[in-house]
HTML snippet that shows the backbone in 3Dmol.js (N, CA, C, O; Angstrom):
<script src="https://3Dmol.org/build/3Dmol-min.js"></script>
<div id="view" style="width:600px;height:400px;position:relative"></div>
<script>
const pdb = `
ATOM      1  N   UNK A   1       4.309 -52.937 -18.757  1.00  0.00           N
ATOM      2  CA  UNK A   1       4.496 -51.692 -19.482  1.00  0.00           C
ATOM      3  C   UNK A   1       3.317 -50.745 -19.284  1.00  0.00           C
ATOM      4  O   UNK A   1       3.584 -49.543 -19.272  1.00  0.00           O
ATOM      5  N   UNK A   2       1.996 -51.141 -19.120  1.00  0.00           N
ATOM      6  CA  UNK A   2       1.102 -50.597 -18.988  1.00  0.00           C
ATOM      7  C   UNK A   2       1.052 -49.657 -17.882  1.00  0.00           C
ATOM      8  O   UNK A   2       0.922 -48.433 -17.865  1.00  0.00           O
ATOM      9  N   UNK A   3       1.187 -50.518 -16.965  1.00  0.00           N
ATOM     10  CA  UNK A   3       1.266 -50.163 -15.510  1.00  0.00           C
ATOM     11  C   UNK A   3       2.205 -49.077 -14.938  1.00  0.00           C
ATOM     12  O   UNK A   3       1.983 -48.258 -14.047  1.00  0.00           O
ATOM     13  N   UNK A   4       3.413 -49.304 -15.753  1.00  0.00           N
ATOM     14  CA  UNK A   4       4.735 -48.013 -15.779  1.00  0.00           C
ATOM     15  C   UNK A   4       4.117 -46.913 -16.227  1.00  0.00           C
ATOM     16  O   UNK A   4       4.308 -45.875 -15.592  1.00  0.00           O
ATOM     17  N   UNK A   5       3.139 -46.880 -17.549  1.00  0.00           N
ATOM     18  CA  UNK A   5       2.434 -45.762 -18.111  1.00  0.00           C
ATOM     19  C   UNK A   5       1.427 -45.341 -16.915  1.00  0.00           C
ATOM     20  O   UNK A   5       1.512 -44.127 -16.729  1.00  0.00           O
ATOM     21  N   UNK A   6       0.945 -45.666 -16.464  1.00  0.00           N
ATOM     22  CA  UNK A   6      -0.399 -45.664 -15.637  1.00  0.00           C
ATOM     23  C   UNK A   6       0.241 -45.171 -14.325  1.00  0.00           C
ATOM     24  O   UNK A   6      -0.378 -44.299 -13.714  1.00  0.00           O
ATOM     25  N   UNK A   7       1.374 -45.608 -13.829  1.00  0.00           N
ATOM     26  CA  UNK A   7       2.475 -44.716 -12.629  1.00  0.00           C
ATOM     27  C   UNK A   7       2.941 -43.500 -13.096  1.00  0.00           C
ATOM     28  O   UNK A   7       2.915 -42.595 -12.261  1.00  0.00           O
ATOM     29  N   UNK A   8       3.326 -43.248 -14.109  1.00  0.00           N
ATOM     30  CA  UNK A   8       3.764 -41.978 -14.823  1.00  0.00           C
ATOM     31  C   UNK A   8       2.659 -41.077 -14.938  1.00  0.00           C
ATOM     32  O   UNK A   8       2.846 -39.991 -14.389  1.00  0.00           O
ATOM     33  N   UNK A   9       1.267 -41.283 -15.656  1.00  0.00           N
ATOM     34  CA  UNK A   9       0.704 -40.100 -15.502  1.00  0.00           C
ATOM     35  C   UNK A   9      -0.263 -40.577 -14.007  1.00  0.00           C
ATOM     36  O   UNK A   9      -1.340 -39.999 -13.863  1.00  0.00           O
ATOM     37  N   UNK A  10       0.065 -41.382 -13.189  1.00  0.00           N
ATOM     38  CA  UNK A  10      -0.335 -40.664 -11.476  1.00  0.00           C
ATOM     39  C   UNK A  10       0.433 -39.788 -10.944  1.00  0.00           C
ATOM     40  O   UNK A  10       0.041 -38.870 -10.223  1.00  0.00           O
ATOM     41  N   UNK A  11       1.594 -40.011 -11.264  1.00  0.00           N
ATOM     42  CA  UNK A  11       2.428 -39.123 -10.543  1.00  0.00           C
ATOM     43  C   UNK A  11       2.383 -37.488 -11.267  1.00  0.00           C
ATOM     44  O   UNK A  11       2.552 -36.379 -10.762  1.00  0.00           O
ATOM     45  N   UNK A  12       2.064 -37.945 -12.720  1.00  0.00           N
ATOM     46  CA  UNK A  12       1.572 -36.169 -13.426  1.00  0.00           C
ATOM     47  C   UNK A  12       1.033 -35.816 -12.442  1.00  0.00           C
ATOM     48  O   UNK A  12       1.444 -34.845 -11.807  1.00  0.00           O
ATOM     49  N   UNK A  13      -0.140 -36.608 -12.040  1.00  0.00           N
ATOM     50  CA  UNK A  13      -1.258 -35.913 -12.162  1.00  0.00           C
ATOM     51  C   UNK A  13      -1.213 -35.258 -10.399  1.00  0.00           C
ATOM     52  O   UNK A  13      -1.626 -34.165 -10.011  1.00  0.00           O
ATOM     53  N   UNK A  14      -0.510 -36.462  -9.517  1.00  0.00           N
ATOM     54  CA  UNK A  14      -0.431 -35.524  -8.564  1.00  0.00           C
ATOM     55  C   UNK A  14       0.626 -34.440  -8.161  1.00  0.00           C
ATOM     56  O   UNK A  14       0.606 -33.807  -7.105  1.00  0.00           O
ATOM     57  N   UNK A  15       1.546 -34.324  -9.155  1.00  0.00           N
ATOM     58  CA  UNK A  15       2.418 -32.917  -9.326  1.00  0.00           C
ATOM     59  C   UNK A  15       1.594 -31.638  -9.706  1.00  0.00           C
ATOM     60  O   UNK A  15       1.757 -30.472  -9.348  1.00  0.00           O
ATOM     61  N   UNK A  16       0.700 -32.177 -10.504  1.00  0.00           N
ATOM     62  CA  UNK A  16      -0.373 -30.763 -10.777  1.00  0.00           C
ATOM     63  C   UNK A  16      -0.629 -30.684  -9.956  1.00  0.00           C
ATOM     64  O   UNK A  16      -0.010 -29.794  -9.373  1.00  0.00           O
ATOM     65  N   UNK A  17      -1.935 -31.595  -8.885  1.00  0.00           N
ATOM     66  CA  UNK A  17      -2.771 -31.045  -7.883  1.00  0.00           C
ATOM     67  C   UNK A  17      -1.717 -30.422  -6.954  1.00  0.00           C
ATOM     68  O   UNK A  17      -1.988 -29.588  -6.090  1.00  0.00           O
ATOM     69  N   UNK A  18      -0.873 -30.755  -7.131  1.00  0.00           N
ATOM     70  CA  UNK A  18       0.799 -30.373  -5.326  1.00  0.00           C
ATOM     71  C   UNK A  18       1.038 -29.037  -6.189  1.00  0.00           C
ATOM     72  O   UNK A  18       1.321 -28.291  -5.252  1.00  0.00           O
ATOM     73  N   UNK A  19       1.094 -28.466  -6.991  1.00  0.00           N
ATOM     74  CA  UNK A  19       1.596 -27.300  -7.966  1.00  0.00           C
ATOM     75  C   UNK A  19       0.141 -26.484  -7.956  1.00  0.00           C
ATOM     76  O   UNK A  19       0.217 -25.257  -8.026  1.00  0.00           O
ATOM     77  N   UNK A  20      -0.921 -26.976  -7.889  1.00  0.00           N
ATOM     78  CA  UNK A  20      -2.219 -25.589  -7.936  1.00  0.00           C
ATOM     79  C   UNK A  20      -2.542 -25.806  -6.239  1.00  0.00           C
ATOM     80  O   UNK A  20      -3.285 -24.930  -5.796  1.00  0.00           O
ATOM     81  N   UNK A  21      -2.146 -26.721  -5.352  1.00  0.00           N
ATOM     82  CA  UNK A  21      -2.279 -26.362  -3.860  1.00  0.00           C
ATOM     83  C   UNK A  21      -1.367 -25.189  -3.509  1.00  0.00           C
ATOM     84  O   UNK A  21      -1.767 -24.344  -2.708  1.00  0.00           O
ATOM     85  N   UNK A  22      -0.084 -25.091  -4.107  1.00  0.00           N
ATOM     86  CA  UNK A  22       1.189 -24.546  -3.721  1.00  0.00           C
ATOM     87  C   UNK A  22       0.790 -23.219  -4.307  1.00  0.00           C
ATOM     88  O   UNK A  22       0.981 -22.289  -3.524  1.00  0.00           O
ATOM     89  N   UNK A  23       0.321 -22.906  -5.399  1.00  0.00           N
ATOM     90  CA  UNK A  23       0.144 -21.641  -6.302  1.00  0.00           C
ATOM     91  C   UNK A  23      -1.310 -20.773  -5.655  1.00  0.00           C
ATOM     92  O   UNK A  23      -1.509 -19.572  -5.834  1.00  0.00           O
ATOM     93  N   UNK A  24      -2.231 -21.711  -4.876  1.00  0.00           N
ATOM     94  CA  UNK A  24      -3.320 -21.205  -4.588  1.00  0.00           C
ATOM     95  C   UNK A  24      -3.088 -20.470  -3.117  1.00  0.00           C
ATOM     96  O   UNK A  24      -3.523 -19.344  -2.875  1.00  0.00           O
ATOM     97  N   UNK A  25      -2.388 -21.220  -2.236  1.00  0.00           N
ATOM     98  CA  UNK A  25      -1.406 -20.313  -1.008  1.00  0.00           C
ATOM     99  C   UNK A  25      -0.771 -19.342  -1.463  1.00  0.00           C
ATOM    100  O   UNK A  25      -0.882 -18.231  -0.945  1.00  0.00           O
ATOM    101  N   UNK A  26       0.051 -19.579  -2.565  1.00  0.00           N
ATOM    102  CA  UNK A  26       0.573 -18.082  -2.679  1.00  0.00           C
ATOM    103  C   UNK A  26      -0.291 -17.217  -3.414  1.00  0.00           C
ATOM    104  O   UNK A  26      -0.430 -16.051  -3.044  1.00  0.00           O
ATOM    105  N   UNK A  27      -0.876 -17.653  -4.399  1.00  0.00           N
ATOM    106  CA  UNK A  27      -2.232 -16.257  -4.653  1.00  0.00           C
ATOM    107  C   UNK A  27      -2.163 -15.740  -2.926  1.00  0.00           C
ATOM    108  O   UNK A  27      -1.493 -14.858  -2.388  1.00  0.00           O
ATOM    109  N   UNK A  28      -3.140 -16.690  -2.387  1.00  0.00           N
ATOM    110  CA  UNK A  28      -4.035 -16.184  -0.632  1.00  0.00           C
ATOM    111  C   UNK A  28      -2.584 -15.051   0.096  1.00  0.00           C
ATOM    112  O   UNK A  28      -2.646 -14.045   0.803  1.00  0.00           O
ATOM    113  N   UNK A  29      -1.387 -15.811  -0.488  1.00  0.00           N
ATOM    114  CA  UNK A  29      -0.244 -14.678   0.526  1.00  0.00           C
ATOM    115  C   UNK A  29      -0.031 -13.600  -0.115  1.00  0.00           C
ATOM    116  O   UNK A  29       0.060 -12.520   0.468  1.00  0.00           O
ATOM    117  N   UNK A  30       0.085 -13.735  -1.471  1.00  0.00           N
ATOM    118  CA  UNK A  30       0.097 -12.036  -2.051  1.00  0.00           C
ATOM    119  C   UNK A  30      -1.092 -11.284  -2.019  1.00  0.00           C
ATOM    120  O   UNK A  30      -1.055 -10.054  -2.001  1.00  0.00           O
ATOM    121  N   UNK A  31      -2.537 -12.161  -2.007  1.00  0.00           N
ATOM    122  CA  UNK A  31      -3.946 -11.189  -1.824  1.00  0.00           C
ATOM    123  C   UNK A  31      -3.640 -10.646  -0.354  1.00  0.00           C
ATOM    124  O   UNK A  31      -3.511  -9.424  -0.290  1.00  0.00           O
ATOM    125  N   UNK A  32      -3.515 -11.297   0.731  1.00  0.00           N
ATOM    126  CA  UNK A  32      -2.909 -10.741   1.330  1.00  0.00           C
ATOM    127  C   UNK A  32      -1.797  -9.124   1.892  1.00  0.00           C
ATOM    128  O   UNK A  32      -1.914  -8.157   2.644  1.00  0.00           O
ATOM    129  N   UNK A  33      -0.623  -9.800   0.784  1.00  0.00           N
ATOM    130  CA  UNK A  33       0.230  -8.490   1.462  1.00  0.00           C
ATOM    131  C   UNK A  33      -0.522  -7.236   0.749  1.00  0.00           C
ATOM    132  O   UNK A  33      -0.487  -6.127   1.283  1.00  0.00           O
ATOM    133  N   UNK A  34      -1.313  -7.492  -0.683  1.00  0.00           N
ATOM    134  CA  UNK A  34      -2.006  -6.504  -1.649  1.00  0.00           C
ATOM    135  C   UNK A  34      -2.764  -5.583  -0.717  1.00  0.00           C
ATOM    136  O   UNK A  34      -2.622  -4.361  -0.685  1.00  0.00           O
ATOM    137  N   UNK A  35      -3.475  -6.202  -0.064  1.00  0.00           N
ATOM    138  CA  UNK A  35      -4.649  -6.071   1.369  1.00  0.00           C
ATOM    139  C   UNK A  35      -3.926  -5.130   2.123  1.00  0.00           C
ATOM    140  O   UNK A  35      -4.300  -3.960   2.037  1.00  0.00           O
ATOM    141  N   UNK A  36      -3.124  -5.354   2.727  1.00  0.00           N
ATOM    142  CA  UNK A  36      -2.261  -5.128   3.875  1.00  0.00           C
ATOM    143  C   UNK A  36      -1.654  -3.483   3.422  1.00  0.00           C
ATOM    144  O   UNK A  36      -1.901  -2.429   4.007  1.00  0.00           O
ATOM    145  N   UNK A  37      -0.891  -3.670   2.326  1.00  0.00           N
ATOM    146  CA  UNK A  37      -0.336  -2.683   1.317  1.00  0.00           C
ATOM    147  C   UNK A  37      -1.666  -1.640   1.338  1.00  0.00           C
ATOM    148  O   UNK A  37      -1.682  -0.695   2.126  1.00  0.00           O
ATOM    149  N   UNK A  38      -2.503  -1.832   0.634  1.00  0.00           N
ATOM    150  CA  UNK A  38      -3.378  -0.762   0.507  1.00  0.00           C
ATOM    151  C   UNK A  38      -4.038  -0.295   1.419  1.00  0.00           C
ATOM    152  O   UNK A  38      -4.774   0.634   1.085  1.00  0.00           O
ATOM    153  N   UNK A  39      -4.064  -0.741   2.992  1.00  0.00           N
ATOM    154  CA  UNK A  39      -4.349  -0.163   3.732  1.00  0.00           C
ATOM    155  C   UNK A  39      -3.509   0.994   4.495  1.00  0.00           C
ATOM    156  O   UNK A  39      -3.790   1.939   5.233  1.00  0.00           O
ATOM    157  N   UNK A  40      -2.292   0.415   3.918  1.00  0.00           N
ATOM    158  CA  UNK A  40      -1.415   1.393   4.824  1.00  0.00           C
ATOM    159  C   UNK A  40      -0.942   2.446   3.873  1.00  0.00           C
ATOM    160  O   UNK A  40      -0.097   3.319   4.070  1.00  0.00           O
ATOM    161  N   UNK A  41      -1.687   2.184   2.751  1.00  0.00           N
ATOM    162  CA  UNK A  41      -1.408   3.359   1.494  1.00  0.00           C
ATOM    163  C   UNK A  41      -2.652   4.400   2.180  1.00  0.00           C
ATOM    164  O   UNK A  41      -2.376   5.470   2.721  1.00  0.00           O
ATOM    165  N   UNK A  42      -3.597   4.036   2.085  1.00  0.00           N
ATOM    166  CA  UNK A  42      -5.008   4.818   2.821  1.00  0.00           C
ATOM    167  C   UNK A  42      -4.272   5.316   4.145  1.00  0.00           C
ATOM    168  O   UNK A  42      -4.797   6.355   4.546  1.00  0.00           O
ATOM    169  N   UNK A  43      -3.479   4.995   4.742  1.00  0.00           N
ATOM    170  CA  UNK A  43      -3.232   5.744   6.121  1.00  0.00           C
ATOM    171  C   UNK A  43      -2.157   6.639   5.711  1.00  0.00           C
ATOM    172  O   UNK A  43      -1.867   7.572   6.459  1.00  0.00           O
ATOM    173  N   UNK A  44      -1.578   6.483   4.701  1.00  0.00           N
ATOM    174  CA  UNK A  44      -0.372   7.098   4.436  1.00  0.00           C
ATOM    175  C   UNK A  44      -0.811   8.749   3.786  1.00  0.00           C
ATOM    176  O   UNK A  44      -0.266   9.846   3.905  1.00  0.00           O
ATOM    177  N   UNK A  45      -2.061   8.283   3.064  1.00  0.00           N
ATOM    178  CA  UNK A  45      -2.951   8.987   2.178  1.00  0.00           C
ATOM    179  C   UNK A  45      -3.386  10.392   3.219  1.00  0.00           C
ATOM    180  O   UNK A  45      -3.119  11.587   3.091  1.00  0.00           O
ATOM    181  N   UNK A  46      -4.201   9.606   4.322  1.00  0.00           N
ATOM    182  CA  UNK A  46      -4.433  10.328   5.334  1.00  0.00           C
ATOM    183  C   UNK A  46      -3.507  11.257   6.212  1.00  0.00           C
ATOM    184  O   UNK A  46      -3.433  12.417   6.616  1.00  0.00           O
ATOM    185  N   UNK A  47      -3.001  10.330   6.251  1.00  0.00           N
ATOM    186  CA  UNK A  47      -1.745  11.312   7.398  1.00  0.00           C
ATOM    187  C   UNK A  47      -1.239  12.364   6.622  1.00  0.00           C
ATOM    188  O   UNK A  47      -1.246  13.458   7.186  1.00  0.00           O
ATOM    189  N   UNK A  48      -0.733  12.317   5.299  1.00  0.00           N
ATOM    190  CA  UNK A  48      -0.379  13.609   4.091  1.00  0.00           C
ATOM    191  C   UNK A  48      -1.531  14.655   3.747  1.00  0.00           C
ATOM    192  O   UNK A  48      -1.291  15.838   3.506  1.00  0.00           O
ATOM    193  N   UNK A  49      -2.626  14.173   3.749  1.00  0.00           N
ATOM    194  CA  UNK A  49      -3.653  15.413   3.877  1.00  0.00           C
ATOM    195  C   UNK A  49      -3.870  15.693   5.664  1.00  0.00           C
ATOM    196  O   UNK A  49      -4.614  16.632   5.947  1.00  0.00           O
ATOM    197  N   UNK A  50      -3.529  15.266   6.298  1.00  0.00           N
ATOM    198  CA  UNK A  50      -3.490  16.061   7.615  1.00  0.00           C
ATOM    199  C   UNK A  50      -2.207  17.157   7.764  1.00  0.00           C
ATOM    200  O   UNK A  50      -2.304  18.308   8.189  1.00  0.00           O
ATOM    201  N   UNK A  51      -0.743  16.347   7.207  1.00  0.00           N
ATOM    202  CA  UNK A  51      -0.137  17.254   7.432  1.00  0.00           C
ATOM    203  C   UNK A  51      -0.085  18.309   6.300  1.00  0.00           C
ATOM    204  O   UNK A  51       0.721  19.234   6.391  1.00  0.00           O
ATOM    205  N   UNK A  52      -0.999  18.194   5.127  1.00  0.00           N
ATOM    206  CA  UNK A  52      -0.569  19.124   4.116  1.00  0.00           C
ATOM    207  C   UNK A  52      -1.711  20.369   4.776  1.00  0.00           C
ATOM    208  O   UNK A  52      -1.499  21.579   4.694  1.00  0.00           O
ATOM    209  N   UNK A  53      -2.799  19.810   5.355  1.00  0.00           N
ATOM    210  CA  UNK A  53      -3.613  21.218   6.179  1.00  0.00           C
ATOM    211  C   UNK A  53      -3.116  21.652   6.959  1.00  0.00           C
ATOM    212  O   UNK A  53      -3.420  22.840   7.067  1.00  0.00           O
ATOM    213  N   UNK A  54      -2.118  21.171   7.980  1.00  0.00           N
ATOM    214  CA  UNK A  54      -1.629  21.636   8.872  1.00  0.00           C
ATOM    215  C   UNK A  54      -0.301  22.773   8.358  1.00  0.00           C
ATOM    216  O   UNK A  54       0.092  23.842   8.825  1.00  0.00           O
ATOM    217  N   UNK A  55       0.134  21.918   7.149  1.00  0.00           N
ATOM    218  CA  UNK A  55       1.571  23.155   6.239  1.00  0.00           C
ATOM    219  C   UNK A  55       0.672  24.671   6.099  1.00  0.00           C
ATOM    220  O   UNK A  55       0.818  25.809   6.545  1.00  0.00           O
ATOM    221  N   UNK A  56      -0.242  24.030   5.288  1.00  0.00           N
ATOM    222  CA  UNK A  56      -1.310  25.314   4.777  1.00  0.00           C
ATOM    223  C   UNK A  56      -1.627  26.416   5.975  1.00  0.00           C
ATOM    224  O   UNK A  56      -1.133  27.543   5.985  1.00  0.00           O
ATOM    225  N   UNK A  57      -2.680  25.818   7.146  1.00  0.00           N
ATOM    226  CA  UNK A  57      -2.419  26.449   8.159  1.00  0.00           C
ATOM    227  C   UNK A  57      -1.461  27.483   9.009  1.00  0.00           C
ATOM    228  O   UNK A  57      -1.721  28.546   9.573  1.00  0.00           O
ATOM    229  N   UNK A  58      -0.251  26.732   8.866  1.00  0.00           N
ATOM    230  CA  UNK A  58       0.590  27.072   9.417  1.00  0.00           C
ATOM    231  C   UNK A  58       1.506  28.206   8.048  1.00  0.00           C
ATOM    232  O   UNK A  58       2.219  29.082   8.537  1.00  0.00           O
ATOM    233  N   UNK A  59       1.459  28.154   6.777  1.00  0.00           N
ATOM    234  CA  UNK A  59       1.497  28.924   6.136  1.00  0.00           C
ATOM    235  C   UNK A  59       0.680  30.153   5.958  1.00  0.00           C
ATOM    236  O   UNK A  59       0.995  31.245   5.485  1.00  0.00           O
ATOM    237  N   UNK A  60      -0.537  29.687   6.487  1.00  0.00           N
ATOM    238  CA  UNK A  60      -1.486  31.257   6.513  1.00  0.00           C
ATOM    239  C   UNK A  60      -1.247  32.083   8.034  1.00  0.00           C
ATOM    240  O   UNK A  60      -1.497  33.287   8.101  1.00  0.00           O
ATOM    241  N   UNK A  61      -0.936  31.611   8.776  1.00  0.00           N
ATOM    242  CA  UNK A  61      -0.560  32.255   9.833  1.00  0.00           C
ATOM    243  C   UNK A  61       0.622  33.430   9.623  1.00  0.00           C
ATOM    244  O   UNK A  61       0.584  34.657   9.724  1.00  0.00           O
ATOM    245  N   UNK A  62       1.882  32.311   9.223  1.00  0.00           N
ATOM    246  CA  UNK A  62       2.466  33.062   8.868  1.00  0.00           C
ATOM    247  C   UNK A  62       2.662  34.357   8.081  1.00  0.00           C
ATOM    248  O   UNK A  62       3.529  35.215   8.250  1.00  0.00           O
ATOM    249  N   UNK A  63       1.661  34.316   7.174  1.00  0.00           N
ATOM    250  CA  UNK A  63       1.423  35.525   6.276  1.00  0.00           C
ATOM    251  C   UNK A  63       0.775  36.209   6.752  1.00  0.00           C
ATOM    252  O   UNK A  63       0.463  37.237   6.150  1.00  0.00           O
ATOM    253  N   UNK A  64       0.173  35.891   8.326  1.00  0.00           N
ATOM    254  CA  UNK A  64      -0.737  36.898   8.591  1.00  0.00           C
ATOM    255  C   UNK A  64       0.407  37.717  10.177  1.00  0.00           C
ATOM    256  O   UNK A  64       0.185  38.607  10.997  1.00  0.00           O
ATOM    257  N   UNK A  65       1.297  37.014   9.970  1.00  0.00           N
ATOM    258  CA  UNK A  65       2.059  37.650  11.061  1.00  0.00           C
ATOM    259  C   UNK A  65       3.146  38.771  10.121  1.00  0.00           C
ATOM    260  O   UNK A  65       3.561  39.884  10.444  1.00  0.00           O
ATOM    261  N   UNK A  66       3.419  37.854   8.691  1.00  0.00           N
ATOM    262  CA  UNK A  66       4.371  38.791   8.055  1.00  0.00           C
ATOM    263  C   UNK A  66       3.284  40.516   7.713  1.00  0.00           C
ATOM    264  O   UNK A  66       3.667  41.679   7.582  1.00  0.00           O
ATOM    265  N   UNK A  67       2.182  40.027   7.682  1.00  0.00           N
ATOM    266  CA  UNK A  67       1.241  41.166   7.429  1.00  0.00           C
ATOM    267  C   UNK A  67       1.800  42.394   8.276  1.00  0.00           C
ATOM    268  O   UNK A  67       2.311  43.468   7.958  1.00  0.00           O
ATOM    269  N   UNK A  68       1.380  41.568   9.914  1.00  0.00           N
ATOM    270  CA  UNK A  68       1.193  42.790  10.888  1.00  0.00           C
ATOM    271  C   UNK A  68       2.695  43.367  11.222  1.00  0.00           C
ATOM    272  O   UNK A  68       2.920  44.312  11.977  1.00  0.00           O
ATOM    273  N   UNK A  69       3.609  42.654  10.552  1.00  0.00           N
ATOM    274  CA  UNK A  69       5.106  43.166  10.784  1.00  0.00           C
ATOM    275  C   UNK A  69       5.173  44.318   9.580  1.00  0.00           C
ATOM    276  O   UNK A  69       5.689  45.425   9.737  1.00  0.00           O
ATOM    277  N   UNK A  70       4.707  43.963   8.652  1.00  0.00           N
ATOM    278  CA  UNK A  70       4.788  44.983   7.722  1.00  0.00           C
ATOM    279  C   UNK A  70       3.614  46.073   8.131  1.00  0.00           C
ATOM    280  O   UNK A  70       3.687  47.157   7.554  1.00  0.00           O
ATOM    281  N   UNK A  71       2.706  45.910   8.929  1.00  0.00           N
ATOM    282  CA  UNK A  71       2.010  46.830   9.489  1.00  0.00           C
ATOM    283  C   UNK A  71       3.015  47.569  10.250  1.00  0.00           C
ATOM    284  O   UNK A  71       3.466  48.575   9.702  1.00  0.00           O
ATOM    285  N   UNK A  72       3.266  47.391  10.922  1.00  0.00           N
ATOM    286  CA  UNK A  72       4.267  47.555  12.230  1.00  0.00           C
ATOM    287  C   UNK A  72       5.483  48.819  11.609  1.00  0.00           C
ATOM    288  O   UNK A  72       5.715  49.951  12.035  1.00  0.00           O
ATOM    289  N   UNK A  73       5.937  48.241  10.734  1.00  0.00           N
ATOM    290  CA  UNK A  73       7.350  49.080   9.795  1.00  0.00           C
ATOM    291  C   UNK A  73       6.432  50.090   8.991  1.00  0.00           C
ATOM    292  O   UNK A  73       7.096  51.087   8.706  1.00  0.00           O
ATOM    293  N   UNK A  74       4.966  50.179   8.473  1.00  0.00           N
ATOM    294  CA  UNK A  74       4.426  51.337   8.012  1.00  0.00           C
ATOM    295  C   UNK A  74       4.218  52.306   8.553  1.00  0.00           C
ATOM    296  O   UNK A  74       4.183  53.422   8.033  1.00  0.00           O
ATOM    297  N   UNK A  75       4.011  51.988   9.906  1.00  0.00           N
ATOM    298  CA  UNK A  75       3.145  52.797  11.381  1.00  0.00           C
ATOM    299  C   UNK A  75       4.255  53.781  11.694  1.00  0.00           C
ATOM    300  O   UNK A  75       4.130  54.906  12.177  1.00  0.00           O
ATOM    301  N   UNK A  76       5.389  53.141  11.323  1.00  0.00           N
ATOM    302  CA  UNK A  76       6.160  53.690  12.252  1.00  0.00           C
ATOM    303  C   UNK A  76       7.164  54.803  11.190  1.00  0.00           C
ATOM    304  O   UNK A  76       8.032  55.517  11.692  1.00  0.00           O
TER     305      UNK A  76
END
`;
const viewer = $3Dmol.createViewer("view");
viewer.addModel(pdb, "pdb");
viewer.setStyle({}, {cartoon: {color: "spectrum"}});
viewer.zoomTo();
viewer.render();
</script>
């Protein structure tokens, strides 16, 4: 009887250690995709302030062409 007790909590005990090996990989795989994720948030970050200077840009141009058109229709 002893011995049945003494098999029962070995086998607890190595379901825990098999359950915090198993849980500690998946922490490492979600630190991971977390990692992964926020880098491509930073590029995503980047690329939207490139193209939001480039909107801007390309919005001031434009106003500077609608300018000289409305120059153009005063002149005349």
């Amino acid at each position: 009887m002893e011995l049945e007790k003494f098999k029962e909590l070995e086998d607890k005990i190595k379901g825990i250690v098999n359950e915090k090996v198993f849980l500690k990989k998946q922490i490492q795989i979600l630190e991971d995709a977390l990692k992964d994720k926020e880098a491509e948030l930073v590029g995503l970050n980047n690329k939207l302030k490139t193209l939001n200077e480039e909107r801007n840009s390309v919005s001031a141009r434009v106003d500077l062409l609608l300018e000289l058109l409305a120059d153009i229709d005063l002149a005349e």
